[in-house]
N, C-alpha and C positions, 0 to 999 in steps of 0.2 A: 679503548679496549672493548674488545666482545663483550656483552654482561653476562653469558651464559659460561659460568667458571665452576668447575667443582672441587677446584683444589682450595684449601684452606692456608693460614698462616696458622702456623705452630711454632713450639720455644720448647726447648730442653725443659726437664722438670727442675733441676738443679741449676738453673739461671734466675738469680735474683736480680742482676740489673744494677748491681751493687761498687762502687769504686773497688779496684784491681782484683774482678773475676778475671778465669781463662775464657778462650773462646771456645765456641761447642761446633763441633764437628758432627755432621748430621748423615746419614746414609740410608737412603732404600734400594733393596734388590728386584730384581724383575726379569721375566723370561720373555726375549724378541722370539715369535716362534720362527721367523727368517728375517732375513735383513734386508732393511727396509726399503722404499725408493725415494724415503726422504722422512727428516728426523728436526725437529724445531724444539728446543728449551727455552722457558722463558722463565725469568727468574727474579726475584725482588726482594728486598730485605726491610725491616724496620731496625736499622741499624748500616752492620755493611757485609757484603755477601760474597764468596769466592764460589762459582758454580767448579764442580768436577762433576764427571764423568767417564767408567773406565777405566781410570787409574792417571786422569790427565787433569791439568786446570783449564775450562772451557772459555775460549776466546781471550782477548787480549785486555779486555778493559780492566779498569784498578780502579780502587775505592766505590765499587758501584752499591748501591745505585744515586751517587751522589746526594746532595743537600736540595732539596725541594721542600714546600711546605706539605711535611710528609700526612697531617690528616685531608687535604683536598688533590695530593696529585706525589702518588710517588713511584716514579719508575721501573719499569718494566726492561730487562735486558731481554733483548732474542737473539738468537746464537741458531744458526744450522750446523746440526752436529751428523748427520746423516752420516758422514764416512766413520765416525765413533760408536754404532752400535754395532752388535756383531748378532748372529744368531745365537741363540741360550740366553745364557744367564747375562747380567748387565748390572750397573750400579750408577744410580746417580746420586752425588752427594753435594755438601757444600760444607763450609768453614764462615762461621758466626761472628762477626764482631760486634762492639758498641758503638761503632761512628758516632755520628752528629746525633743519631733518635736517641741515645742513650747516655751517650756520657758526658762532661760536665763541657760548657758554653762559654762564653763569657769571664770576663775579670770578676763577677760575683762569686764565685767559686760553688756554682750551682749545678746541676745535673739532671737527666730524667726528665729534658724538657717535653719529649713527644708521647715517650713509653717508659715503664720501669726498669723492662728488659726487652732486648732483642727478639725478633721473631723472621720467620724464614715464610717464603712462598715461591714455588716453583714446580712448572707440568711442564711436560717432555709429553708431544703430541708423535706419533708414530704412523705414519700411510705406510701402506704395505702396496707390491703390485696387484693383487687383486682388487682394489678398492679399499677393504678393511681401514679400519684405523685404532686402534688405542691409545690411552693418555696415562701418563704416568706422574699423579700428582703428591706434592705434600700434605699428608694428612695425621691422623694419628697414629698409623701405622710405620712411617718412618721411625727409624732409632737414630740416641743421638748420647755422645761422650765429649769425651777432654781428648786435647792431645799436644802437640807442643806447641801451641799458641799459646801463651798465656795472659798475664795485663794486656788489655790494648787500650790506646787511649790516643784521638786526635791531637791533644797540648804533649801529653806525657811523653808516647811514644810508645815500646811493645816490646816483650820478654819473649824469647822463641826457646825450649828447652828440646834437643833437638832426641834428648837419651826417649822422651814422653813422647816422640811420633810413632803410632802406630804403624808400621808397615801393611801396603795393602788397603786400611782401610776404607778407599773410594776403586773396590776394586771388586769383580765377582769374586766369589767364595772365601772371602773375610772371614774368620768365626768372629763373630760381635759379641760373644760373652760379655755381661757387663756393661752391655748397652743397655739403653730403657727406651720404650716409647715417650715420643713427643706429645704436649699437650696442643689443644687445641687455644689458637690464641686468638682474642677478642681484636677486629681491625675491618676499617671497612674498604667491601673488598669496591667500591665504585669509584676509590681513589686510584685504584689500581691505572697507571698513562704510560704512552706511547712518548718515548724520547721529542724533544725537539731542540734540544741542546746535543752536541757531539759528547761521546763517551771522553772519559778520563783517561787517561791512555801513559805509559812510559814513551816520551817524547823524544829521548836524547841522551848521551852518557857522557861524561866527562871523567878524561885521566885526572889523577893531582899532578901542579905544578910543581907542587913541593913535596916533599915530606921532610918533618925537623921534628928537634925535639927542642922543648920550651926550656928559660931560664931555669925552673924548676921538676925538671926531668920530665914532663909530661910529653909523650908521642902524640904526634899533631900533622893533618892529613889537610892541606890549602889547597880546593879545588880552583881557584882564580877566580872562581862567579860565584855572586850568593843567587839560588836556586828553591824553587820548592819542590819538595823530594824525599830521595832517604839515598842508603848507601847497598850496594853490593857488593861482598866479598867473595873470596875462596878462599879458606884457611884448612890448614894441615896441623893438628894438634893433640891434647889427650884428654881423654873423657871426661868429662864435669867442667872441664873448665871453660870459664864464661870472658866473653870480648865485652865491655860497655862502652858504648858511643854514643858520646854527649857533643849536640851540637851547638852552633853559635857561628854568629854574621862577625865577629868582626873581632879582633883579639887587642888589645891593649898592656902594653909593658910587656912584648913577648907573653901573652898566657892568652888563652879565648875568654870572652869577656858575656855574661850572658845575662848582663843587665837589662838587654831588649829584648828576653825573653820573657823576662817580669818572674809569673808563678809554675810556666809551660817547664815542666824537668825536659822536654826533648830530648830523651836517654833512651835508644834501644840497647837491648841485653841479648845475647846467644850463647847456648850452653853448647860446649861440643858433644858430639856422641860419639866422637874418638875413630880411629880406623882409618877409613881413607880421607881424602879431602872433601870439604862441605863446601859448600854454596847455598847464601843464602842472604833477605832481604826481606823484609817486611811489606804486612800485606794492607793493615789496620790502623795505618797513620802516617804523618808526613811531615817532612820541615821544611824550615826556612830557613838555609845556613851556605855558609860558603868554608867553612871550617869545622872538621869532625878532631876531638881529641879522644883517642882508644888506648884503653885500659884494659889487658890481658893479652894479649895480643904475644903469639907462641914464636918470639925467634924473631928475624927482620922481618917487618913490614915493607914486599917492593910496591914502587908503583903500579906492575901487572894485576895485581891480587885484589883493587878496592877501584869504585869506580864510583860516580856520583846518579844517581838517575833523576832526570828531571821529567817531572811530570806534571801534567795539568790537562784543560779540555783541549779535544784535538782538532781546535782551529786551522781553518787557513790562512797560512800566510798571504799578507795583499800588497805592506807597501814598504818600502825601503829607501832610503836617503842618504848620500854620502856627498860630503863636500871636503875639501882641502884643507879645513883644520879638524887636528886628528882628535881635540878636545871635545869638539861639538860631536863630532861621530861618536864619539863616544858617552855621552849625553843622551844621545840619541840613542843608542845601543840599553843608556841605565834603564830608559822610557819603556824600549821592547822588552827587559829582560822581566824588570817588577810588572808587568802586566803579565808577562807570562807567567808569573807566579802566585799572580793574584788571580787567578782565570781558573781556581783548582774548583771546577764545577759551577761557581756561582761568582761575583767580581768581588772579590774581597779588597777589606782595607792591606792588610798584611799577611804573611804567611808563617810566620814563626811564633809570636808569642799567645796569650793568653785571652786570645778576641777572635782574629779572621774571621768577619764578620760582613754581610754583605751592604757596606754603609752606603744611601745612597746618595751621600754629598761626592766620595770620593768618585764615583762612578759616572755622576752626574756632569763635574767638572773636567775629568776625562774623555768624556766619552767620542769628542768628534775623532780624539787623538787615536780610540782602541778602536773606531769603524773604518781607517784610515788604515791601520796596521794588519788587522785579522778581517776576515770576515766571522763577526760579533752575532750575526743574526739569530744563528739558535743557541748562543751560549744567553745573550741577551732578550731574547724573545722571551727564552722559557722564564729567566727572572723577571721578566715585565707581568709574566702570566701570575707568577705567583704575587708580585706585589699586588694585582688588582684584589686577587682571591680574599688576600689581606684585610686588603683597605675596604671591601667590601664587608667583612667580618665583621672589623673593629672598628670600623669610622672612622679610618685616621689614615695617611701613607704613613709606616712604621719608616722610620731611621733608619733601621736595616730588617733583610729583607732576603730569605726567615727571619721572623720576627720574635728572637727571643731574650726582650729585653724586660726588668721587672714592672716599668712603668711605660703610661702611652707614650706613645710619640705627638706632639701637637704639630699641627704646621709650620713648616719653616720653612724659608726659603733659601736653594740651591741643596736641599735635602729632601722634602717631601716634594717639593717641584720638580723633581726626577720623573716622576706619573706624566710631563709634560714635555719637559724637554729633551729625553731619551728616545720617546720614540720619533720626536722632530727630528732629531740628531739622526737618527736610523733613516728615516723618510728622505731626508736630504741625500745621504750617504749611496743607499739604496734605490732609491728613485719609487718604492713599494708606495702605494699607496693601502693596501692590506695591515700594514705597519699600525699607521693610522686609524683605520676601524679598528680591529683587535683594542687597540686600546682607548678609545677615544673613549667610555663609559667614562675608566679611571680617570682619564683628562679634564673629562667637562665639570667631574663631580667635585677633583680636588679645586680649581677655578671657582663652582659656585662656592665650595666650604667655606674658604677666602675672602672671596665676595661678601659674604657673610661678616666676616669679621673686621671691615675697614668703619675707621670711623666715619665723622660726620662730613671732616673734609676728602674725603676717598684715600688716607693714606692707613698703610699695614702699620700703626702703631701701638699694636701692645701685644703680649705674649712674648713667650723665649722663642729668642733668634740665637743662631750662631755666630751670627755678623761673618767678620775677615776671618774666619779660623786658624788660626797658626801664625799669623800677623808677626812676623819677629821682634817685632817690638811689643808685643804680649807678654805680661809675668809668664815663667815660667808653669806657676800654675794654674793660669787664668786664661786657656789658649782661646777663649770666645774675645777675650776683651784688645781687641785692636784698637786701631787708631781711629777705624773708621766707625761711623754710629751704625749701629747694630739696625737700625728701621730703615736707615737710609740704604742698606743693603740689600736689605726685605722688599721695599718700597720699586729700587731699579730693577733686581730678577722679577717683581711682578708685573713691571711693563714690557720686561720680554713675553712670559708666557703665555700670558692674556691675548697678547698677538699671536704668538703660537698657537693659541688655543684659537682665535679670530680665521687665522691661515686655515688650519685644519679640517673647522667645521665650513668654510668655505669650497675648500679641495673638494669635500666628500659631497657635498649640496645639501649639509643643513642647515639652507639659508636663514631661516629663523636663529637659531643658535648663531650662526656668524654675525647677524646683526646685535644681535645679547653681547656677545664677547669683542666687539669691537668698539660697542659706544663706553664698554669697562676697562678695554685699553687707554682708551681717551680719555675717561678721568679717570684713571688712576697716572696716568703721564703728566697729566693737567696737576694733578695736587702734588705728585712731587717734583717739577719745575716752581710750583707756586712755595712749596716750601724747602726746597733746598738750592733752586738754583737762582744767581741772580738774573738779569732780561740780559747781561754780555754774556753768561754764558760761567760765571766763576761759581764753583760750589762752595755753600756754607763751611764744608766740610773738606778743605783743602787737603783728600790725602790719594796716593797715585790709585788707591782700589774706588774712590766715592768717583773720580775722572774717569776711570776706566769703561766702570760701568753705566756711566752718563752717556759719554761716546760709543763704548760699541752697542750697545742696546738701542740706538735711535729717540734717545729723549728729547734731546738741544736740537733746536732747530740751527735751519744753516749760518745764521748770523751768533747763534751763541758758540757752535761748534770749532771753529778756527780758536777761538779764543782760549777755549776751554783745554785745546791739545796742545796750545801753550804751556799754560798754566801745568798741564800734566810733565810736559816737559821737563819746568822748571824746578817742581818738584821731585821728577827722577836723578835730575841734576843736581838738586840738593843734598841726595842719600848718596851723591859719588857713585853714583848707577848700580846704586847695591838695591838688592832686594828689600820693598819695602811692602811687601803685598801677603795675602795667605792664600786659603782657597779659592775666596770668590773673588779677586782679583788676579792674580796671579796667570787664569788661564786667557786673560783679555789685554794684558797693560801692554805688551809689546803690537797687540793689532791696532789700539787705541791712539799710543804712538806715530805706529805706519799709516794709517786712514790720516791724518791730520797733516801729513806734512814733515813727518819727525823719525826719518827712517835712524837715521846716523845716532841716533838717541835711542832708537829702539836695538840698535845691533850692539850700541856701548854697552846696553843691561843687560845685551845677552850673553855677550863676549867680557865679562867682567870675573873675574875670577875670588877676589875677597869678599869673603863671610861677610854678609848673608851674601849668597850670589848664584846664580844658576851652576857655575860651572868650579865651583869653590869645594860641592863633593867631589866631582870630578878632581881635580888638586891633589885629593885627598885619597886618593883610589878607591872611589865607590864604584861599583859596580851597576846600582840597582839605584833608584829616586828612593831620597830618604825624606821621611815623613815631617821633619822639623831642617829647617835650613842650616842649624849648626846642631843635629843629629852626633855628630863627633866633632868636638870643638879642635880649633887648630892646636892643639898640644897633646893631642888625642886621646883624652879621656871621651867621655859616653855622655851626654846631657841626663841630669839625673832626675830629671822632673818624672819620667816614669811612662813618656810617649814618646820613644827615642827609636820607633822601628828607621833598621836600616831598607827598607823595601816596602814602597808608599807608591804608587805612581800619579797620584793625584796633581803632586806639583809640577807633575813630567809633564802637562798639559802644553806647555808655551813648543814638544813637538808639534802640536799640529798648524801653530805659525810659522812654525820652519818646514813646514809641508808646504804651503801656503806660498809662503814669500821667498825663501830661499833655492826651496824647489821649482816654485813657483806654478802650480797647479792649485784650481779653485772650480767645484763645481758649479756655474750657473743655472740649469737646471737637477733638478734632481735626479740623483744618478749616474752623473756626466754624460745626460743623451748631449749636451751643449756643455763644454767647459771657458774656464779662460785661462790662458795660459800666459804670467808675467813673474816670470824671475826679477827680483829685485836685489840685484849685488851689494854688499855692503862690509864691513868690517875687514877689509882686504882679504877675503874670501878670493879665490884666483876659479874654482869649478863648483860644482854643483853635479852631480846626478841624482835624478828622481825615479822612479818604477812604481806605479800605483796599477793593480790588478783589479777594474772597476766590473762594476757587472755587464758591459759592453765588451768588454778586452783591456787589452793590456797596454795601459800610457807611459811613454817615455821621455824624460824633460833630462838633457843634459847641456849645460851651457859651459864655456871657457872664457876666461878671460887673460890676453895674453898679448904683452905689446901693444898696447894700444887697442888690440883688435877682440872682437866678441866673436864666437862661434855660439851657434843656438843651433841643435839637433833635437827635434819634437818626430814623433811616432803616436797617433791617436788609431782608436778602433775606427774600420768604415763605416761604423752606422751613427758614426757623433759629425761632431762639427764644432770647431776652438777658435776665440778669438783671440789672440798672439799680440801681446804687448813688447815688441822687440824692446830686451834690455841695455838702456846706455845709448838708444840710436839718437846720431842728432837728430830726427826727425817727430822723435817721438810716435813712430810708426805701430800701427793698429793694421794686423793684419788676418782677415778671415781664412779659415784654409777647412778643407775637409779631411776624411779619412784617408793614412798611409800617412808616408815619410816627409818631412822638410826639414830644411837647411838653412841656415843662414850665417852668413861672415859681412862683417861689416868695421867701420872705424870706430871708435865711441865718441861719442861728442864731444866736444873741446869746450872744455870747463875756461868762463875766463879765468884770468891770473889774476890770483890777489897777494899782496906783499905777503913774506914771512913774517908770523909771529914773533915779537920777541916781545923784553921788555919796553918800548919803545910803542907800543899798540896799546890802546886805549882797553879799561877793561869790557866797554863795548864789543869793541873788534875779537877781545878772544872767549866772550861769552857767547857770540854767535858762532863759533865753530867747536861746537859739543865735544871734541874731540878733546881741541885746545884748552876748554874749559876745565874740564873734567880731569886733565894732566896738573892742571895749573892750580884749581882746589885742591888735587889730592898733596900738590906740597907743602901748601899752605897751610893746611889742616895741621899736618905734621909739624910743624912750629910754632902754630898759631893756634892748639884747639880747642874747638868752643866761638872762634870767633866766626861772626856770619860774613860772607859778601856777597855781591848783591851787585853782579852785572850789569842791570837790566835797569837801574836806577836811575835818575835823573843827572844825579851831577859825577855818573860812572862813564857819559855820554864821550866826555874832550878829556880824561881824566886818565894818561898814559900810567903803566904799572908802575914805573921807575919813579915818577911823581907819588902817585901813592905810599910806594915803600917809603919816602920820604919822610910819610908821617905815622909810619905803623911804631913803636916802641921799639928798640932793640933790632928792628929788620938789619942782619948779618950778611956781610957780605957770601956765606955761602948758600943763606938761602936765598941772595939773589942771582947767584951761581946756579941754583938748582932750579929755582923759575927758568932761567934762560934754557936750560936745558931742556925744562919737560915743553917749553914751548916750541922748542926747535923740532922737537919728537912727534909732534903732536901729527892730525892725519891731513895737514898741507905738503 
């Protein structure tokens, strides 16, 4: 921003900053002596700000000026208002809330994290055609009152009293009787910044599916998607009386259910002013709901009358994926939606309850998926910005980011290590190398911090980790404590980012620095091979997230790797291809799989539908990635440990393996000036289409598979160049091509024939067809549970099923009815 400013920030006298004040409604008047040849507002709030002007709301943005870390950077909206002044008299005004500088944060039930109260700043600059110019700013001279805004609150929600609107007053010749002048308010103005994130915007509307009324008479409005938003209506009613709309994701036993909302009331309130029909919506807060239940509500509620807004940052759309099971589309669809609702300004964990917090585990684990999806760059750039300002503050990468939690953040890892691996994730994505400077201070600094604290053998062991966070086999309320060892977690993300950090300062030629950070990738890879891994390649720590991130992070060398994505194998085959991962596994175990040889193993975990399982919300009609994998248990209660958001997208991660593999698009260099192009069919999947909108153009991957035969239809931009793994060719054909269109039809290659499964096949023979296997435990289990087998064993080698049953206790003839069955079924 200019530093030459003379407008000041001011606050009503009568705003203490206090839980459920109104909002202040602010107005100056002013004479244009003609009308202008051009007119610029610009406008800022410590809090959240509605500019008018004239009698209108100026521009389209909502909740500005968003969440930044408001004492070193907080936004500036500019708006050309040019066709909105007239000659004479003029009015520009605004409407006050408490957003995020003001009101309460956090599950601590704290508040007055930035400021006590709200404060307004805004100058309307005026060129005239002679040259002239005037400015028209906030100062003490502005007057400022109540009007029907009233409570507003980002958890709460906002009372609108519609009889208390002033008429008129953002309008020349108001009488303001009863206004007072503004004070001046203590703020400094060199925080004052220039957007680099897109505005907040109403994105979208949605009819209700439904309307019903609940077992217990309550009217109840099911838009079919849970959103972050609010609601608009038109109603026609008599004066005083008030609509409350209380929302909530998810209803159980017929009633909405708002135990995921924890302490957030998310209750807006409208008072009628009676007369004709009103219209109206909140300005001062937002939810997270797919279900509104209304209370006062004058006569039938139709569908016309109420509509859902969704809103968030005004991203663009980039990439899109559709293939032949309608389950996975929509999986896909849960991935787009929670990011879209987690994007309201800053990447939040959730959007409804009593936190939406910018966490940067969640985002971290996300992120190739949302650079994939949107173009992230200035939603994400401007949080990268503030997390340095941060972490430059306090010494620390905070957890989240604004950072207002009571205690530090220490380093962790796949949380504080976001300073490293986001703006990789972006540099990859983007191909920027600017990415990478911009941040590379915060990068190199959290890397040395680290460095700092490894012991004597080079591993990260001590201090809180989060380990596998959400690990399902974690107490309910002990979500850090997985299966897998919390250092050993620590220990793998820091032989990715040290490399990342190695990459970096390479790219940019701080060769000094790259040689620092690469002989610190080397041992610290060295110390935990020497203490976790054996020389074949098996980890101490036998669980699918300690493999995951052994293999995709590059730790095992080539002779321990094959082994090791066995072993992962065997253990996703142990859990019946249920999920057995949290955060930091969860976004790697299906690539971990595919790189090793184990595709048919990584499609069974994807395509699995029983709790825990990717596609088990889906079952259950979720909509959005829910933050815990039995979020709503199969009987459909609500998990009552008390982190039960239905709209997480952190676990939505394994899209960007179906970006990946299914679509089969992967950038080789950054940016896709060079890509690779290899669909990998799997799960009787019959099509695929991909669309990725890269910063070169626009790539298109659509494959068929159909009688025997494969069609491939690829479309790259003319300034790349792809190398094409044709899928299924007997040949296993590798083919370069450049920009524009190609085609391909071909046979698939002729699998040899191996007998059918039955009883009759060694348990050898149906533990090597994952398919076979995984049909053939899940009966087993079912009659037999708790007891283990164990395929791969020595004396499983010559050792037919039928034989076996022979000597299990009690083996019934219908569970050998029902073996024969699931092996028949299986994917021979």
């Amino acid at each position: 921003m200019p530093e030459t400013r003379s407008a000041r920030f001011v606050s009503p006298p009568f705003v203490q900053g206090t839980v459920g004040e109104r909002a202040a409604y602010l107005r100056k008047e002013f004479v244009a002596p003609s009308v202008p040849r051009r007119a610029i507002l610009r406008s800022t709030a410590v809090g959240l700000i509605e500019p008018h002007l004239n009698g209108s709301v100026v521009g389209d943005e909502v909740l500005a000026p968003g969440w930044t870390s408001y004492r070193h950077r907080l936004i500036v909206s500019t708006h050309d208002v040019t066709d909105k002044i007239t000659a004479g008299a003029n009015v520009v005004g605004a409407v006050l809330g408490e957003g995020w500088a003001v009101g309460r944060l956090g599950w601590e039930d704290r508040r007055n994290h930035y400021s006590d109260r709200p404060a307004a700043w805004f100058e309307l600059e005026l060129e005239y055609a002679d040259g002239t110019r005037d400015i028209v700013i906030s100062d003490p001279s502005t007057t400022a009152s109540i009007g029907g805004v009233g409570a507003n609150s980002i958890y709460d929600g906002e009372r609108y009293d519609a009889r208390e609107e002033p008429d008129g007053w953002d309008s020349p010749g108001f009488v303001d009787d009863g206004w007072v002048p503004v004070e001046a308010f203590d703020w400094p103005l060199d925080a004052l910044a220039e957007p680099i994130a897109p505005p907040i915007r109403r994105i979208e509307e949605l009819a209700p599916t439904q309307v019903l009324r609940t077992p217990s008479g309550k009217l109840v409005v099911d838009f079919g998607q849970n959103i972050s938003g609010w609601v608009r209506f038109t109603v026609h009613g008599e004066t005083g009386s008030t609509i409350t709309l209380r929302h909530a994701e998810v209803m159980v036993d017929g009633e909405i259910e708002v135990e995921t909302l924890r302490t957030a009331a998310a209750m807006d309130q409208y008072v009628l002013r009676g007369g004709a029909p009103e219209t109206w919506e909140p300005r001062f807060t937002f939810h997270g709901f797919r279900y509104v239940e209304v209370e006062g509500w004058p006569g039938e509620l139709t569908d016309d009358a109420i509509r859902a807004v969704v809103v968030h940052s005004d991203m663009t759309r980039t990439g899109w994926l559709t293939t032949s099971n309608p389950q996975l589309n929509q999986l896909h669809s849960n991935a787009v939606w929670s990011m879209r609702d987690n994007f309201v300004g800053i990447p939040t964990d959730c959007p409804q309850r009593d936190e939406r917090l910018g966490w940067t585990g969640d985002i971290n684990a996300f992120a190739p998926t949302a650079a994939f999806l949107y173009d992230v760059r200035g939603v994400l750039g401007s949080w990268l910005k503030d997390l340095a300002i941060e972490q430059q503050e306090k010494g620390f990468v905070p957890w989240v980011v604004p950072d207002v939690l009571s205690t530090p953040s220490s380093p962790t890892a796949l949380w504080s290590d976001v300073a490293v691996s986001l703006p990789w994730a972006l540099y990859r994505e983007y191909g920027d190398e600017k990415i990478l400077e911009d941040a590379y201070e915060s990068m190199s600094t959290f890397i040395r911090q680290v460095a700092d604290l490894l012991d004597d053998d080079g591993l990260w062991s001590t201090g809180f980790q989060y380990g596998d966070w959400l690990d399902p086999d974690a107490a309910d309320d002990n979500p850090a404590g997985g299966k897998t060892d919390r250092h050993l977690v620590a220990g793998a993300y820091l032989c990715r980012t040290t490399r990342e950090m190695a990459d970096t300062a390479l790219i940019l030629g701080h060769d000094d620095d790259a040689a620092e950070f690469e002989a610190l990738a080397a041992k610290v890879c060295d110390a935990f091979r020497r203490e976790y891994v054996s020389p074949n390649g098996r980890l101490v720590n036998e669980t699918a997230t300690a493999y995951a991130l052994a293999i995709c992070f590059g730790i095992l060398d080539e002779t321990q790797l094959q082994h090791a994505g066995d072993r992962l194998a065997a253990v996703v085959a142990q859990a019946g291809y249920r999920i057995s991962t949290g955060f930091a596994g969860t976004p790697l175990v299906t690539d971990a799989l595919t790189s090793t040889g184990h595709l048919d193993e990584a499609y069974l975990l994807l395509l699995e539908t029983k709790a825990p399982s990717f596609l088990y919300p889906v079952t259950m009609g979720a909509t959005t990635i829910w933050e815990r994998w039995d979020s709503v248990r199969p009987d459909g209660t609500i998990n009552p440990s008390g982190m039960t958001s239905l709209n997480h997208y952190a676990l939505g991660a394994v899209v960007d393996w179906m970006h990946r593999t299914i679509g089969g698009l992967g950038a080789i260099t950054p940016g896709y000036r060079r890509m690779r192009i290899a669909p990998q069919p799997g799960g009787n999947l019959a099509f695929a289409d991909l669309t990725h909108l890269t910063v070169h153009g626009e790539v298109r991957i659509a494959w068929r598979l159909e009688g025997g035969q494969v069609s491939l239809d690829v479309a790259i931009p003319e300034c790349t160049t792809a190398e094409v793994a044709l899928p299924l060719h007997p040949d296993s054909a590798l083919v370069e091509i450049g920009g524009g269109e190609h085609s391909w039809q071909y046979n698939v290659a002729q699998v040899a024939e191996r007998a059918p499964l039955s009883l009759d096949s060694t348990l050898r023979e149906v533990s090597d067809d994952p398919a076979g296997w995984h049909r053939f435990t899940e009966v087993f289990a079912r009659h037999y549970p708790g007891v283990p087998l164990d395929g791969k064993a020595p004396e499983a080698a010559g050792m037919s099923i039928r034989t076996m049953l022979d000597y299990v206790p009690g083996a019934s003839a219908q569970l050998r009815d029902e073996l024969q069955s699931a092996l028949e079924g299986s994917s021979r």
